[in-house]
N, C-alpha and C positions, 0 to 999 in steps of 0.2 A: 704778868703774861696774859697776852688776848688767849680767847680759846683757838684752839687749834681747829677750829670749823668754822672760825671767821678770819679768813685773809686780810690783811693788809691794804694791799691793795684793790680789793673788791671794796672793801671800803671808804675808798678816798676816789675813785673814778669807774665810770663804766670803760666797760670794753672800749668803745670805739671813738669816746673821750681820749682815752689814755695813746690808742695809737696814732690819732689823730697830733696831739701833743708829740710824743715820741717821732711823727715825720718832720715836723716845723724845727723841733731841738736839733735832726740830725742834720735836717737842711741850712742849719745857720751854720755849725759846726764844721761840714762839709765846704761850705764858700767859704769859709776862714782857711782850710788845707788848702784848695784850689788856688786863692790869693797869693799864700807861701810858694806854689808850684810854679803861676808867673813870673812872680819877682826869682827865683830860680832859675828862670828860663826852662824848665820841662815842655816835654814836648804833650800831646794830648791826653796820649796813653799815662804820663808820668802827673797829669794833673789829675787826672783820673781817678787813678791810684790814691794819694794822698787825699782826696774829697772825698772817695771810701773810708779809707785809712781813720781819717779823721771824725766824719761823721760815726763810723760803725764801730770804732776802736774800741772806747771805752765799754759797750753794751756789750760785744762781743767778751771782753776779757769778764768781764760781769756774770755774764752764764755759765761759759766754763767753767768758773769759780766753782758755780754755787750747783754746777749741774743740771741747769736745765739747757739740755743738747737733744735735737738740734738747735741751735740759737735761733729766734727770731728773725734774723739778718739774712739766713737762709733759709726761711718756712715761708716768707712774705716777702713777695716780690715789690712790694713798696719800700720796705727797708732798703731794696739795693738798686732802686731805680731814681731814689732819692737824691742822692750824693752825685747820678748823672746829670739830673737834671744841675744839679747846682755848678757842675762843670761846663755845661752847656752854657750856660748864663755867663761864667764867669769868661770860658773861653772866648764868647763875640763882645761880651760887653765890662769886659774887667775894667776899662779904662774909668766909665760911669760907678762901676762897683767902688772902685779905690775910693771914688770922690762922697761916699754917703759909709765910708769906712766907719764914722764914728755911729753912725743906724748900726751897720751890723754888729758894732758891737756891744750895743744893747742887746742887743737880740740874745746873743752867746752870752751875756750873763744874765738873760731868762733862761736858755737851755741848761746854764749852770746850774741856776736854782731848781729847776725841772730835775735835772740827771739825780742831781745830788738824792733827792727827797726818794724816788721810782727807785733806785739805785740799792737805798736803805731796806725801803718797804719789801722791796723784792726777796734781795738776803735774806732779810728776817724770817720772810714767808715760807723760805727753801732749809729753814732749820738754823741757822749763824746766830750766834749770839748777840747781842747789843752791838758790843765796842766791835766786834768783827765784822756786822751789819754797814754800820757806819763809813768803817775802814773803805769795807765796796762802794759804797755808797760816793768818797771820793773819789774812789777807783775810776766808779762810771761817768763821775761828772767829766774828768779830766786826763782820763786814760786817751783819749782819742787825739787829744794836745799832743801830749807825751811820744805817743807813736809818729803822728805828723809831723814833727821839731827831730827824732831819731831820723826817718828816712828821708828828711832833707838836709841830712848833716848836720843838723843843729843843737847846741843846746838847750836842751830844753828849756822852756820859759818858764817852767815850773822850779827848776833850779838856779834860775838865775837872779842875784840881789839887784838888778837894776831892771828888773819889769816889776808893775804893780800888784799886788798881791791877788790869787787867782785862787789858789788851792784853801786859803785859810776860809774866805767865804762860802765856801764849800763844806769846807771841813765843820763851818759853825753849823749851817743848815742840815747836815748828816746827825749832828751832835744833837740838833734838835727832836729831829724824828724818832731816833732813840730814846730818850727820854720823853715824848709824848708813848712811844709804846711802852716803856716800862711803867709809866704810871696808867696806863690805860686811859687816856685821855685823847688817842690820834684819831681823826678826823677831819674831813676836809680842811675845816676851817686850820685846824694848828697844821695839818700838813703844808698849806697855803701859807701861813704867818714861817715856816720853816723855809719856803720856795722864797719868799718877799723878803726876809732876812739876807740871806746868800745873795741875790740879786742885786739889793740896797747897798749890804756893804761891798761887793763888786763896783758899782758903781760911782762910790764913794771911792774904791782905791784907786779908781782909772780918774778923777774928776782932782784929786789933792796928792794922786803919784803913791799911796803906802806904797812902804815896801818892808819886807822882815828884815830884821837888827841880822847885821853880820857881827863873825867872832868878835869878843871881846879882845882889845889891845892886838890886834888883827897884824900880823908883822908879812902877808903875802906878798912874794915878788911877782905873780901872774900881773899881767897889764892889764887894765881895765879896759875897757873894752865901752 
């Protein structure tokens, strides 16, 4: 265990590091809702929503967690002015957006590996134990997906066996952070090799299709889809 007089994340970034990172993760995050809201047909207000939704999702379900209220999302008006701008963008120029789709989605598995790491660190900070640090730690990476895929009627991509694995590379980078604070060895650098992990094999699952193994001897009559 660190002492409890040295945080976590004072640790691993300064203040305005970290929020600086935290607007770029939400603004990639957000033009990924935004994009779902197009192909939906929503109308402004409804892409809107969802470019919130989805940049602020995860962070949001993350504080509540762990209690520190009021969220950030609503103490700093950058936090919520972010996900507009990315609606702004998407709404005049989505047609250009769609065509550099494979950028943005680089981008969103660096804010995964970002979410995931802040996500962990923060938890732990706010008193959670390891494995339940971590647990958040997905939470945050991927909580924002979750909710955006919910309010577009969707199923989530997080549950579904025919998109590339999203949540595990997360889940490893969480796994990491945890285990560099248990052995008291986190700092930047392993925070960073925890962020580059989660990224790398993101990258890898979107570049050769992973996907998690469904049931064994699987006898489902749902259509695939």
């Amino acid at each position: 265990m660190l002492s409890e007089n040295v945080k976590v994340l004072q640790q691993l970034f300064s203040p305005s590091v970290l929020h600086t990172l935290d607007l770029i993760g939400i603004f990639v995050f957000a033009i990924s809702g935004a994009l779902l809201a197009v192909r939906k047909n929503f109308d402004v207000f409804g892409i809107a929503v969802l470019a919130e939704a989805t940049g602020l999702g995860g962070g949001l379900f993350r504080d509540l967690v762990i209690g520190a209220v009021p969220p950030a999302a609503f103490t700093d008006l950058g936090y919520f002015v972010t996900p507009l701008l990315a609606t702004a963008l998407v709404f005049f120029l989505h047609p250009q957006v769609e065509r550099i789709q494979a950028g943005v989605n680089v981008f969103d598995a660096a804010g995964l590996g970002l979410f995931c790491v802040v996500g962990t660190s923060k938890a732990y900070d706010y008193g959670l134990s390891l494995t339940a640090s971590a647990t958040l730690g997905l939470a945050t990476a991927v909580g924002g997906g979750v909710l955006r895929d919910v309010l577009a009627n969707e199923v989530p991509s997080l549950l579904r066996w025919d998109r590339d694995l999203y949540a595990v590379p997360a889940i490893v980078g969480a796994t990491i952070v945890a285990l560099c604070i248990r052995y008291d060895v986190v700092n930047p650098f392993t925070s960073s090799f925890a962020a580059a992990t989660a990224f790398s094999l993101r990258l890898l699952a979107m570049r050769y299709h992973w996907r998690a193994p469904r049931a064994w001897n699987r006898r489902s009559t749902v259509r695939e889809e």
